[in-house]
C-alpha positions, 0 to 999 in steps of 0.5 A: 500500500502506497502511503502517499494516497492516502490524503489524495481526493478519489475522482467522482467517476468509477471505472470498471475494466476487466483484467487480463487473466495474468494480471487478475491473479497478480491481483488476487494474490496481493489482495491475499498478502496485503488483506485490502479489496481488489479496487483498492490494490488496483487504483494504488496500482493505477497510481504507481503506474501512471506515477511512473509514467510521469516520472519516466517522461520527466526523467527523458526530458531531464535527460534531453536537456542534459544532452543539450547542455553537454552539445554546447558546451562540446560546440563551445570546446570545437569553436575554442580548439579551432581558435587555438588551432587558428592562433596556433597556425598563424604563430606557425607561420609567423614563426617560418616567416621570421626564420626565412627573413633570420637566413636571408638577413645572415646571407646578405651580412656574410656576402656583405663582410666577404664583399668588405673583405675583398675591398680591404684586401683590395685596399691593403694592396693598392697601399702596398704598391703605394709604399714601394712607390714612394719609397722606390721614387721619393723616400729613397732620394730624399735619403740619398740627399741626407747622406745614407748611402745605398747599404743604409737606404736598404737597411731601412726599407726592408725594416719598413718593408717587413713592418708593413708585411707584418703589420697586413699578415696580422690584419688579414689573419684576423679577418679570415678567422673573423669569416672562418667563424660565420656560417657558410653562405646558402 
């Protein structure tokens, strides 16, 4: 016996209905066990069923809204994850562009320095011809006039001559050591 029908108004119309043959002796034997009527076990079991049938029908809608609230919220994770992919993407190719402009800025300071090199060397040489110039034209006879004769004017440019050896021998080790150093040319 359900206690809660126990304050519920009875319904001013009656019903009869005959019972399938299986379910009449279901009936009969609660009415055995329980010791009430017939009509009472049949209306509280009325009662459960359609109690039941409420409560199956609240429990699929509670359901429904379930599974719409679990679709967007995964609407919402799809939409954040093609953000993040988006975001991720144009990082990417960012992060590609700034290594291709990183390789073509080191390429063009390497062709610079080697073009700087050759300058310098180019440099170095058209000096040297310029110190055998003056010296084999006006060093040399500015030193004759003074009194030196040839033996000393010949001490004195080869001091100056291996000074000046030394002096680029050194300048240029640096330099090739300096290019050794950067990263070969792509």
């Amino acid at each position: 016996m359900d206690i809660r029908n126990n304050n519920r108004p009875f319904s001013s119309q009656t019903s009869s209905q005959r019972l399938y043959e299986d379910d009449h002796e279901e009936v009969a034997r609660i009415c055995r066990e329980s010791g009430r009527k017939p009509a009472e076990e049949i209306r509280d079991l009325v009662s459960e069923a359609l109690s039941a049938r409420r409560n199956q029908m609240a429990g699929v809608t509670e359901i429904a809204q379930k599974l719409d609230q679990l679709l967007e919220q995964n609407r919402q994770l799809v939409e954040q994850n093609r953000l993040a992919t988006e975001g991720y993407e144009q990082f990417l190719q960012r992060s590609e562009q700034l290594e291709e402009r990183s390789v073509r800025l080191k390429q063009g300071l390497v062709q610079n320095l080697r073009e700087f090199y050759a300058v310098l060397i180019e440099t170095l040489s058209t000096s040297i011809g310029a110190r055998r110039l003056v010296w084999g034209y006006v060093a040399q006879t500015v030193l004759k006039q003074t009194g030196l004769n040839d033996e000393q004017i010949t001490q004195r440019y080869e001091a100056e001559r291996k000074a000046w050896i030394e002096e680029r021998d050194n300048l240029t080790r640096a330099l090739d050591e300096a290019i050794k150093k950067m990263p070969p040319q792509q």
